[in-house]
C-alpha positions as CSV (number, residue, x, y, z in Angstrom):
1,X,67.7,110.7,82.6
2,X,67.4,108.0,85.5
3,X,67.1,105.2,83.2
4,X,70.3,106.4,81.4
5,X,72.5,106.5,84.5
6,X,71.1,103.1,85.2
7,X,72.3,102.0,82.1
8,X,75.6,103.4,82.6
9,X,75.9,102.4,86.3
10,X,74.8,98.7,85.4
11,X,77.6,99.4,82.5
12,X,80.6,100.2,84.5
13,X,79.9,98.2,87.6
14,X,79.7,94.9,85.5
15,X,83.3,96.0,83.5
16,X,84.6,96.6,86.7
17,X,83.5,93.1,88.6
18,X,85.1,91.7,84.8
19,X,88.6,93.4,85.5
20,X,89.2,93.2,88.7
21,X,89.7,90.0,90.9
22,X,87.0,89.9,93.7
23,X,86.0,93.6,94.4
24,X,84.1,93.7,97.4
25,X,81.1,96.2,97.6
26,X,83.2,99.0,98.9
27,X,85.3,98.7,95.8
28,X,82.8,99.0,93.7
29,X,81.0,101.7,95.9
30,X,84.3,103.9,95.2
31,X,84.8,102.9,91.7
32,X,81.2,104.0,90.5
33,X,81.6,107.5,93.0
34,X,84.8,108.9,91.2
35,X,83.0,107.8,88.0
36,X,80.2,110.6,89.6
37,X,77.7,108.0,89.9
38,X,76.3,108.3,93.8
39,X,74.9,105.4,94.8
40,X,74.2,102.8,97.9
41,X,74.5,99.1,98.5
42,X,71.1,99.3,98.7
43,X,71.2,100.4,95.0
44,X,74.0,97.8,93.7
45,X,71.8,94.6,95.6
46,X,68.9,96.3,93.7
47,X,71.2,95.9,90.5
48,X,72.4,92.6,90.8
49,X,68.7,91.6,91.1
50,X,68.1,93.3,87.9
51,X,71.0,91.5,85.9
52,X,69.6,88.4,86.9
53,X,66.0,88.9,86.1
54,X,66.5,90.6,83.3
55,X,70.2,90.4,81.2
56,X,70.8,86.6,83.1
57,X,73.5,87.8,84.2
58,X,74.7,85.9,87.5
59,X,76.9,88.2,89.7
60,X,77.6,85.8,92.5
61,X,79.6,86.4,96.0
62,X,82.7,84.7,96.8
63,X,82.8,84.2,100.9
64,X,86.0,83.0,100.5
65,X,87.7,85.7,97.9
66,X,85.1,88.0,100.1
67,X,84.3,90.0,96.5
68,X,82.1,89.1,93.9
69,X,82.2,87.7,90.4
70,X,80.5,87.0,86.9
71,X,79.4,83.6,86.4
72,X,79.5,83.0,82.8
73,X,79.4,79.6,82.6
74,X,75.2,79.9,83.3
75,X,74.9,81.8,81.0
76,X,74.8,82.2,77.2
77,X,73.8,85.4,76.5
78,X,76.6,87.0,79.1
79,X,78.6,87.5,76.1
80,X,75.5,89.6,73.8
81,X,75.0,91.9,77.1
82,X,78.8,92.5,77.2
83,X,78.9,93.6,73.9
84,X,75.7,95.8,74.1
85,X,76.9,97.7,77.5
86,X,80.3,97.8,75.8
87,X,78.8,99.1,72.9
88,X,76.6,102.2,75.1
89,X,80.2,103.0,77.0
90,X,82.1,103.9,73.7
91,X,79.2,106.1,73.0
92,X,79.3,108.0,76.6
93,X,82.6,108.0,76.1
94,X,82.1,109.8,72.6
95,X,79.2,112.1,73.3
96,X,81.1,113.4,76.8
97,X,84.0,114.4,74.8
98,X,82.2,115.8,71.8
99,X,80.4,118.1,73.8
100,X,83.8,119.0,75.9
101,X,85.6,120.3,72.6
102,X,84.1,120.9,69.5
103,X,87.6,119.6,67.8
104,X,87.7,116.0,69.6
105,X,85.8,115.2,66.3
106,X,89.3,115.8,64.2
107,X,90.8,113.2,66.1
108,X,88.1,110.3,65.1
109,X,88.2,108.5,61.8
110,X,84.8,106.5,61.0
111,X,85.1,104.0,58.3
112,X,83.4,104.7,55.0
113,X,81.0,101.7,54.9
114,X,79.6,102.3,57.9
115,X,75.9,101.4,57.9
116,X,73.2,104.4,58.2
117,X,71.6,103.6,61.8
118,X,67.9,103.7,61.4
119,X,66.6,103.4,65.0
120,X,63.0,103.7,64.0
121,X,63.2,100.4,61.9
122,X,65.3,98.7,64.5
123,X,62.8,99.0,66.3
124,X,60.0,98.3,64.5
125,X,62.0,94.7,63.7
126,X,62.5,93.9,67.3
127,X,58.1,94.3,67.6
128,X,57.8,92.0,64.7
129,X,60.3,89.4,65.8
130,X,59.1,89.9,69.7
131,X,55.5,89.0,68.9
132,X,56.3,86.7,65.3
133,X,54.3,89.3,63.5
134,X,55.1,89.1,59.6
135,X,56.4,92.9,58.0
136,X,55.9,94.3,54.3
137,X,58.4,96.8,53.2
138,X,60.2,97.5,49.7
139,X,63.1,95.8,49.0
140,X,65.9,97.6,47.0
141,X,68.1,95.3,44.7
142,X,71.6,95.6,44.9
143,X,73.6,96.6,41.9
144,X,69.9,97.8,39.8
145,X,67.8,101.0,40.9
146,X,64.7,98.4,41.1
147,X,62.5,97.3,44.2
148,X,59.9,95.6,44.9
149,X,57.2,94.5,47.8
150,X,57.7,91.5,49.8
151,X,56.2,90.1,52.8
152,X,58.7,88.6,55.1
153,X,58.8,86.9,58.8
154,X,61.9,88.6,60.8
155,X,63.7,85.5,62.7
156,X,66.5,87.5,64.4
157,X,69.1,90.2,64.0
158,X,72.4,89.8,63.4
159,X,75.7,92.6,63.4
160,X,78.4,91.3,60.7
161,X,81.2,93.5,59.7
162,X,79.8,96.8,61.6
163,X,76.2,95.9,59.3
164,X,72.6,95.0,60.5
165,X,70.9,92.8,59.2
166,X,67.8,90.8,59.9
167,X,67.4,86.8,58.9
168,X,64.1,85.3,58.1
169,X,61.9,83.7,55.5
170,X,59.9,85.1,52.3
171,X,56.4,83.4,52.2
172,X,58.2,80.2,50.4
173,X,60.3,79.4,53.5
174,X,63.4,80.2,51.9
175,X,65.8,81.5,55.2
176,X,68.0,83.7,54.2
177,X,69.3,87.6,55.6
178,X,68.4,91.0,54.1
179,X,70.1,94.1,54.9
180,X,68.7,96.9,56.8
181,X,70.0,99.5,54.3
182,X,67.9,97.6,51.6
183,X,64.8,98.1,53.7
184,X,62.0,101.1,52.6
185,X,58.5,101.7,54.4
186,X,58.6,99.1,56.5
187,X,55.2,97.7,58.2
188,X,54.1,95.4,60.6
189,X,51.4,93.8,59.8
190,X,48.8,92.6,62.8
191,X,49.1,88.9,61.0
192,X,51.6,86.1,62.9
193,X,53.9,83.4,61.7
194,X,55.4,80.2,62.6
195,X,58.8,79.7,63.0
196,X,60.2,78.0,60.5
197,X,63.5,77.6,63.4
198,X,62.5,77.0,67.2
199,X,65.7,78.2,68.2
200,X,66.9,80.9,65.9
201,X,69.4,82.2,67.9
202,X,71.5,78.9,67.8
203,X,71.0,78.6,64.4
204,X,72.2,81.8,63.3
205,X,75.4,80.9,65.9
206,X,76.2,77.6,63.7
207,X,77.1,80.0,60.9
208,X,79.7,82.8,60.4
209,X,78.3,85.9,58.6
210,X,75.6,86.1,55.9
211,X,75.5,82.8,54.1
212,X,73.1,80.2,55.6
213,X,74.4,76.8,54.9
214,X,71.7,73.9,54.6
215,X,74.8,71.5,55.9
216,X,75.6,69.7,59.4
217,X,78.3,71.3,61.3
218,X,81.7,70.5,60.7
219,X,84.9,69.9,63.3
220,X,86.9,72.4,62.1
221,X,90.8,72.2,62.6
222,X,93.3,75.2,62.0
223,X,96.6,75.7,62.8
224,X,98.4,79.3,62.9
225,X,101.5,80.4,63.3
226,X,102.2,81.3,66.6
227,X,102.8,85.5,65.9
228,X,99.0,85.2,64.3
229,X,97.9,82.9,67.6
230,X,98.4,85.7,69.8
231,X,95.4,87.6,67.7
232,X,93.6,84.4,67.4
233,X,93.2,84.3,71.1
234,X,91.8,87.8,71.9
235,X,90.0,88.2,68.3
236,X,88.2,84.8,68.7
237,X,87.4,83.6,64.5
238,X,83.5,82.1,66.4
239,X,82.5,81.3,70.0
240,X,83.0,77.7,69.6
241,X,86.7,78.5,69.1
242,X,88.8,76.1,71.6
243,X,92.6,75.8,72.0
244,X,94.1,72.2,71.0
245,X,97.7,72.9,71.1
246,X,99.2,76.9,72.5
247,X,103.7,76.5,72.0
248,X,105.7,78.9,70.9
249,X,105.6,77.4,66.9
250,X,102.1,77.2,66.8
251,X,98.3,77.8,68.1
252,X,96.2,74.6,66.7
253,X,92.4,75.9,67.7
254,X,88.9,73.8,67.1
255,X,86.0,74.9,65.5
256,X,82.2,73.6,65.5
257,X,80.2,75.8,62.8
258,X,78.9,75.0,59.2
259,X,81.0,75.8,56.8
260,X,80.4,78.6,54.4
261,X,82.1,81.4,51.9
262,X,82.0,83.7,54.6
263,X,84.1,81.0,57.0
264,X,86.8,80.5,54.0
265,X,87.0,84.1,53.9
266,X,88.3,84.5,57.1
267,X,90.8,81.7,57.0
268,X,91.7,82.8,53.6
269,X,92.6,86.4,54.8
270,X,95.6,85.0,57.3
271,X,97.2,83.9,54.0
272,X,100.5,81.6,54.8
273,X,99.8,82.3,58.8
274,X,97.2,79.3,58.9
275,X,96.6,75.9,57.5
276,X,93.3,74.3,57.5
277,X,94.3,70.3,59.1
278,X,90.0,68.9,59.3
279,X,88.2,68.3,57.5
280,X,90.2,67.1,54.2
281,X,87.6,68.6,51.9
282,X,87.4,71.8,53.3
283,X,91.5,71.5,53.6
284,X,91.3,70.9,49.4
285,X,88.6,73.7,49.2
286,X,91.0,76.3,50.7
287,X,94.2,75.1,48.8
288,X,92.5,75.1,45.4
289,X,91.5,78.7,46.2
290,X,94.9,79.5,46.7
291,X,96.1,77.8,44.2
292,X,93.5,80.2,41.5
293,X,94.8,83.3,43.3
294,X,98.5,82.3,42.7
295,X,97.7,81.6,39.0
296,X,96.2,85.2,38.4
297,X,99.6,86.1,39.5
298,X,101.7,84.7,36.8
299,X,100.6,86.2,34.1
């Protein structure tokens, strides 16, 4: 139970220091108390320390805005621990008013795809890819009732479109990603691997979604109308996304990724909001895809 109010105290008091401008320690103090979490400065200082040992997350003081502050800009995984404490909130959130009335649960609507949540073979992948130790499970193929045995060496995980799944190599090096719903009596082994990707994690960031692209990455340049812009801006399309041009007729954003289906999917799905400007070929790319959707049309 301690380490769970932990995890919610660290939770609330860095969405707190995120929302507000400067909150001294009193603020916070008082925030995380009518939240029914008692605790000291002893106990925040104590906190801070573990953010920055253990997340990397800086919270720094400001003598001169006497209240403290995120620093993201030391940090690139600020933005995974976000998403994970923002990720165990919604489920407090969820369980607290589940148990307080039985017919909260008439007022939720879960989407039908959602993934089943296997937290044993979660975990079990985060061993193997921890210590680079190689797995054998049975692989279901999609569309037949077939599987088979593999061996496979688990790079990193990755959530796309409310899905987990895990990117790696098969024994021939081929990278590529493998759902964890396709995954049966998974083992891992006591045999290591080499990477065949020092830095997985910035690889798998070059990318949107599911289709690893042996290509260089691309400047990308798109230019939205500005009613979609306003989405654009708080639903970033990738984390390299940066403003260019922000009026009133238009938002023209950069990207830096490698372009893949999964990237024309999204820029395909704003229909006549967007126009790709760079690079030409992935400008022709888009237009001819267009172009074949329009034709099934006039029939």
């Amino acid at each position: 139970m301690s380490q769970l109010k932990s995890i919610e105290r660290l939770s609330l008091m860095l969405n707190f220091i995120n929302v507000n401008r400067y909150p001294n320690l009193d603020d916070i103090l008082n925030y995380l108390i009518e939240n029914n979490l008692e605790t000291t400065e002893r106990t925040i200082q104590r906190d801070f320390k573990t953010l920055r040992e253990i997340c990397f997350i800086n919270v720094k003081y400001s003598r001169s805005n006497n209240g403290y502050w995120i620093d993201e800009t030391c940090n690139h995984h600020y933005s995974e621990w976000k998403r994970i404490f923002e990720m165990y909130n919604r489920t407090r959130v969820l369980n607290e008013a589940l148990l307080n009335s039985k017919t909260t649960i008439e007022s939720i609507h879960f989407d039908i795809n959602e993934q089943e949540f296997k937290a044993d073979l979660l975990e079990k992948l985060l061993l193997a890819i921890h210590f680079r130790k190689k797995i054998k499970f049975i692989l279901s193929i999609k569309g037949l009732k077939e599987t088979k045995e593999v061996i496979f060496y688990p790079h990193v995980l990755r959530v796309y479109s409310n899905y987990w799944y895990v990117f790696g190599c098969f024994p021939n090096y081929d990278f590529t990603s493998i759902g964890l719903d396709r995954i049966l009596n998974l083992e891992v082994l006591s045999e290591s691997f080499k990477l065949k990707h020092q830095k997985p994690k910035e690889l798998i960031d070059s990318f949107i979604g599911l289709d690893y692209p042996d290509e260089k990455i691309e400047k990308i340049v798109l230019v939205f109308e500005a009613s979609q812009g306003k989405y654009i801006k708080s639903q970033p399309i990738h984390p390299s996304q940066k403003i260019l041009i922000d009026t009133d007729k238009e938002l023209r954003i950069e990207l830096r990724l490698k372009i893949n289906f999964e990237l024309e999917e999204q820029i395909i799905k704003h229909g006549e909001f967007v126009r790709v400007m760079e690079p030409k070929s992935f400008r022709k790319l888009i237009k001819n895809r267009l172009k074949k959707a329009l034709a099934g049309y006039k029939s």
